[in-house]
Residue frames as a rotation matrix with the C-alpha (Angstrom) as fourth column:
UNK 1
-0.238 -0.458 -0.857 -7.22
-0.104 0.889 -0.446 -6.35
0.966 -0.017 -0.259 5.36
UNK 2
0.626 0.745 0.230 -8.59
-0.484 0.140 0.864 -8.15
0.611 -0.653 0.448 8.23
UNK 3
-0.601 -0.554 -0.577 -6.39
-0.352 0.831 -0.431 -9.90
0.718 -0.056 -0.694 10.34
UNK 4
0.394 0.698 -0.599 -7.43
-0.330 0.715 0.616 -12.94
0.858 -0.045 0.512 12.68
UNK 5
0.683 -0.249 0.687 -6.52
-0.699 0.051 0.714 -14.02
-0.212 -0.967 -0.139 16.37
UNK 6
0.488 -0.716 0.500 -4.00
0.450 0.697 0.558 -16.63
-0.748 -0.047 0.662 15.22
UNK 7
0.452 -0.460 0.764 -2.57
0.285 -0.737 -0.613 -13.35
0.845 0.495 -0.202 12.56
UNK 8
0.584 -0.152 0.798 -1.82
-0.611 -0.729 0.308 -11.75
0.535 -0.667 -0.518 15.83
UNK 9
0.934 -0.253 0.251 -0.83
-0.054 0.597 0.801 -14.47
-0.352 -0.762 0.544 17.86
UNK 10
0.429 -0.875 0.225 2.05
0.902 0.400 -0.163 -15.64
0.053 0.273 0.960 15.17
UNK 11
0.194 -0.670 0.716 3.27
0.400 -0.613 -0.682 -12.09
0.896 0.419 0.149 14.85
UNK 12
0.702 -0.003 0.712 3.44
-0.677 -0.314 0.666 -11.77
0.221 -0.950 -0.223 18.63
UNK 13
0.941 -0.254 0.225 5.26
0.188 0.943 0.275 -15.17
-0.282 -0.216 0.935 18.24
UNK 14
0.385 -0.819 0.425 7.89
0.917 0.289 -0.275 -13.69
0.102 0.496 0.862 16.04
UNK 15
0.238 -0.617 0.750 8.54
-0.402 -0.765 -0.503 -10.12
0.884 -0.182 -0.431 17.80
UNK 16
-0.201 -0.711 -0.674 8.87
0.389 0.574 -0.721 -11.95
0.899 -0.407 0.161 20.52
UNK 17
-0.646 0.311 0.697 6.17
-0.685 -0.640 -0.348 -9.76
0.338 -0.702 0.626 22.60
UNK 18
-0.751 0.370 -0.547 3.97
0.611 0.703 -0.364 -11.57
0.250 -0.608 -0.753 25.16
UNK 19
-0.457 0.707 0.539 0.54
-0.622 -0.688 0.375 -10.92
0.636 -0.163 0.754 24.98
UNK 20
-0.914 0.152 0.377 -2.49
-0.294 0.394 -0.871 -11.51
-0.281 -0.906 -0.316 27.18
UNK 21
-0.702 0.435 0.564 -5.37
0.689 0.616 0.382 -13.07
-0.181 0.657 -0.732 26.40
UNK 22
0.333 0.704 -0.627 -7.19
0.706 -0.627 -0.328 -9.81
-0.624 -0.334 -0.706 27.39
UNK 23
-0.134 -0.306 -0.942 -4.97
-0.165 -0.931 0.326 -7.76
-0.977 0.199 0.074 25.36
UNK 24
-0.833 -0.281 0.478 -5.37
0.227 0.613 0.757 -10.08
-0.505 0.739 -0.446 22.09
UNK 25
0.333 0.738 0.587 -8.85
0.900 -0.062 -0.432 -8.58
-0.282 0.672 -0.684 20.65
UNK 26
0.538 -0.144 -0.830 -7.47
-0.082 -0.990 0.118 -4.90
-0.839 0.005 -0.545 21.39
UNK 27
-0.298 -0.936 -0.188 -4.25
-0.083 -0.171 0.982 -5.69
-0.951 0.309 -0.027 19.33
UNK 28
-0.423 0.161 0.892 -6.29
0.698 0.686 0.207 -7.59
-0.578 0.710 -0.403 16.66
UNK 29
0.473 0.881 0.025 -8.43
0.804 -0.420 -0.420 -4.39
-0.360 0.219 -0.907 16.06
UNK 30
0.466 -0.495 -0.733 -5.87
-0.414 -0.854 0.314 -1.79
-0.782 0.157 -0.603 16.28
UNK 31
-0.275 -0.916 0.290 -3.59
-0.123 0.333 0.935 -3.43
-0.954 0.222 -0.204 13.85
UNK 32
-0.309 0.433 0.847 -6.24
0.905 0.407 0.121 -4.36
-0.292 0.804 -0.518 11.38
UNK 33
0.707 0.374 -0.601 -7.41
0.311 -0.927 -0.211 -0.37
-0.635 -0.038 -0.771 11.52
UNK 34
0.201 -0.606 -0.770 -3.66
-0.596 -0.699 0.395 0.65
-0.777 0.379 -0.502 10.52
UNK 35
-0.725 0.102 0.681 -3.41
0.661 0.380 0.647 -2.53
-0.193 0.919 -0.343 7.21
UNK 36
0.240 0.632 0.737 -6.78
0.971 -0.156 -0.183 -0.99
0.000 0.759 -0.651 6.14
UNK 37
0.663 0.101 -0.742 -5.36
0.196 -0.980 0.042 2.09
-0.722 -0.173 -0.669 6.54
UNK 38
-0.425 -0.676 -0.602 -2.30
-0.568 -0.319 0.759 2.00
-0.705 0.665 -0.248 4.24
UNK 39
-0.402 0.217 0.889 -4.32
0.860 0.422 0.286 -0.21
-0.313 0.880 -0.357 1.74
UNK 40
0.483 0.824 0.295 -6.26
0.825 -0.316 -0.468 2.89
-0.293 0.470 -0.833 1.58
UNK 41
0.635 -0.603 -0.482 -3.42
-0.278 -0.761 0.586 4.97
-0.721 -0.239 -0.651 1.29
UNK 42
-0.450 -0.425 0.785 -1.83
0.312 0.749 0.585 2.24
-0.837 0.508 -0.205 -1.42
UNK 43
0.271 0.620 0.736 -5.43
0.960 -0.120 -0.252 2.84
-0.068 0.775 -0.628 -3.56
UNK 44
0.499 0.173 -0.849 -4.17
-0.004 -0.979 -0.202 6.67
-0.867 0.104 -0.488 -4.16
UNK 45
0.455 -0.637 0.623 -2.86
0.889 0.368 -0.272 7.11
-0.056 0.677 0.734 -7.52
UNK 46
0.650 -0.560 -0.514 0.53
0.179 -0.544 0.819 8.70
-0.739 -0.624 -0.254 -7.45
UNK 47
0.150 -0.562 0.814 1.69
0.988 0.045 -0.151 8.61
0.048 0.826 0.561 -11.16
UNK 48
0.431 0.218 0.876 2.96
0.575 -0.814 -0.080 12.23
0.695 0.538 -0.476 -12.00
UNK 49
0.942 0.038 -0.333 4.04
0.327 0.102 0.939 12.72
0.070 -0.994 0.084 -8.23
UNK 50
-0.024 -0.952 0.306 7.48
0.023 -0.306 -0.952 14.24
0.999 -0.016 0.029 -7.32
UNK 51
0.533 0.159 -0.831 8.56
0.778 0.293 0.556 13.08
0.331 -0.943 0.032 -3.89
UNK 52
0.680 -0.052 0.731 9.76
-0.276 -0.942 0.190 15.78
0.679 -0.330 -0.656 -1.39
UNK 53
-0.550 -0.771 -0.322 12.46
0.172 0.273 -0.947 15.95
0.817 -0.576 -0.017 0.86
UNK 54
-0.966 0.102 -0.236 10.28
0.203 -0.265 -0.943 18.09
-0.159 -0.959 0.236 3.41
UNK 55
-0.446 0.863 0.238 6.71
0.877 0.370 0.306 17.98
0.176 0.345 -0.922 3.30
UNK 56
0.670 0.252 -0.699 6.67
0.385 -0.922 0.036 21.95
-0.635 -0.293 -0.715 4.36
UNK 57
0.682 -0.351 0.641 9.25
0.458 -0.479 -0.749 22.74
0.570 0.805 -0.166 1.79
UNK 58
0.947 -0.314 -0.062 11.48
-0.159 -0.631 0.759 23.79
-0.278 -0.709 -0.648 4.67
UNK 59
0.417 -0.823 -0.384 15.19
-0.018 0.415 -0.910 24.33
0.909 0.387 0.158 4.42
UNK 60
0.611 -0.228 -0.758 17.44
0.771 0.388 0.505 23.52
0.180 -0.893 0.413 7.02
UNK 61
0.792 -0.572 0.215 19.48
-0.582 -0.813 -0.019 26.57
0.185 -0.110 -0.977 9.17
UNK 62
0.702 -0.651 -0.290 23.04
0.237 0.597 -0.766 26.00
0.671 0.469 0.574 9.17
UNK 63
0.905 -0.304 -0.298 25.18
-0.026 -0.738 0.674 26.87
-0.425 -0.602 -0.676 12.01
UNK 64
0.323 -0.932 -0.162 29.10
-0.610 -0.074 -0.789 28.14
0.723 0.354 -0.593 10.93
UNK 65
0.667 -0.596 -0.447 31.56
0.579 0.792 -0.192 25.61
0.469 -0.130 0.873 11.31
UNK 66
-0.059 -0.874 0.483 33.45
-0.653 -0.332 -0.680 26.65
0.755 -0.356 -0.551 14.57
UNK 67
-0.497 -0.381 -0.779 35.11
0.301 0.766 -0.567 24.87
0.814 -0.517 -0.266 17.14
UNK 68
0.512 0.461 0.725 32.75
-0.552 -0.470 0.689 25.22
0.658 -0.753 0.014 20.44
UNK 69
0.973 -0.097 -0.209 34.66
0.229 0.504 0.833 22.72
0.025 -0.858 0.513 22.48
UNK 70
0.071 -0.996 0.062 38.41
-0.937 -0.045 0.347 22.42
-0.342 -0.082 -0.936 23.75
UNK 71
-0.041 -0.537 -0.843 40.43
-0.221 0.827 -0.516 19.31
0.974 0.166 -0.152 23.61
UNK 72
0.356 0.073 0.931 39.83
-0.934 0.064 0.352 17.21
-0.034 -0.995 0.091 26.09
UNK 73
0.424 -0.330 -0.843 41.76
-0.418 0.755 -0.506 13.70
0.804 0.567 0.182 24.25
UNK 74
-0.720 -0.638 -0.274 44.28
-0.014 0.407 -0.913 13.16
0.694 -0.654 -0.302 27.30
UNK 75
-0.642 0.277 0.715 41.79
-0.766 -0.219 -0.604 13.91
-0.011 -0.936 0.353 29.68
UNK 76
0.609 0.739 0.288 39.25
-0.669 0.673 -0.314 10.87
-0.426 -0.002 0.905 28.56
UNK 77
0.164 -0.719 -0.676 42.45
-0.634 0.448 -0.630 9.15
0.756 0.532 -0.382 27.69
UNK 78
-0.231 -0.871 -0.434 43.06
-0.648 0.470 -0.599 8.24
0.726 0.143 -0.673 30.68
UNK 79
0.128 0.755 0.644 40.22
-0.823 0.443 -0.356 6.06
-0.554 -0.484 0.677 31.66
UNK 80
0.592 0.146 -0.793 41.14
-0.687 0.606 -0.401 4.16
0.422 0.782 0.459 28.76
UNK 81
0.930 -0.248 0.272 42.84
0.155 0.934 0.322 0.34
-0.334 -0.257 0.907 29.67
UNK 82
-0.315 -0.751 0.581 45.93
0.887 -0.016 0.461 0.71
-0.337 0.660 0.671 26.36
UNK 83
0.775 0.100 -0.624 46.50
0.223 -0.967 0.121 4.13
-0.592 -0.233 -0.772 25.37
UNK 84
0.106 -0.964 0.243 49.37
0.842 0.217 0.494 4.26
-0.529 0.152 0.835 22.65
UNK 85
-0.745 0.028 0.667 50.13
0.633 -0.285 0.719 7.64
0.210 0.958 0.195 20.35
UNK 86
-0.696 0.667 -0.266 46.97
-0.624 -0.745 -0.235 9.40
-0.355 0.002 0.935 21.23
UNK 87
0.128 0.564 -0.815 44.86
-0.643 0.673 0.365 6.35
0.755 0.478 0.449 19.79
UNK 88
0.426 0.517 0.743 42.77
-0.869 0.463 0.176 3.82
-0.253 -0.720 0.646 21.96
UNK 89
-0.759 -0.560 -0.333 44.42
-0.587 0.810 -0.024 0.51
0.283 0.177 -0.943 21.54
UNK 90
0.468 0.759 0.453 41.56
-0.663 0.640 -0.387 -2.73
-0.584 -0.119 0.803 21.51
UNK 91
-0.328 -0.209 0.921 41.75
-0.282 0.952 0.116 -6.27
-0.901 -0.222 -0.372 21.35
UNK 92
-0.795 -0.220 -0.565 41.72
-0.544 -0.156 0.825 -7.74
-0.269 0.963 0.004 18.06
UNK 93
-0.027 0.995 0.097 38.48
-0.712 0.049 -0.701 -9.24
-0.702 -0.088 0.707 16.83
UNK 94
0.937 0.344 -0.053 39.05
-0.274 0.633 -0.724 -10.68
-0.216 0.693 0.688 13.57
UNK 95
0.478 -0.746 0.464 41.21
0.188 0.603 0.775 -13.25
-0.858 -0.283 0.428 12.74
């Protein structure tokens, strides 16, 4: 897939990125490189295929479930505005 200076332009139009005119062939090229890239990546047939969680087959290390920190609740409590209970009080949002 090819795209065209006015491809680029509109999708510059709708992320909302400002290009230059100097920067508008670069983008046009690079962009069209990575479409024909996943079209060619599309054309692989994948029937038969089991996806992977980890593409090395790796498992994750676990670390043991202990407390590393103190309590520190009152102490960053009392930056807080409303404070009631141990629990931040905020302004109601919905009606």
């Amino acid at each position: 897939m090819s795209l065209q200076r006015e491809d680029v332009e509109k999708i510059a139009h709708l992320a909302r990125i400002e290009l230059s005119e100097a920067d508008i062939p670069r983008y046009t090229d690079n962009l069209s490189s990575i479409f024909e890239f996943i079209e060619q990546l599309n054309s692989v047939d994948t029937k038969g295929i089991v996806p992977m969680a980890h593409p090395l087959d790796a498992v994750a290390r676990l670390r043991p479930d202990m407390v590393s920190e103190t309590d520190q609740r009152v102490h960053f409590q009392q930056n807080a505005p409303l404070v009631e209970a141990g629990l931040y009080l905020v302004p109601k949002v919905i009606e």
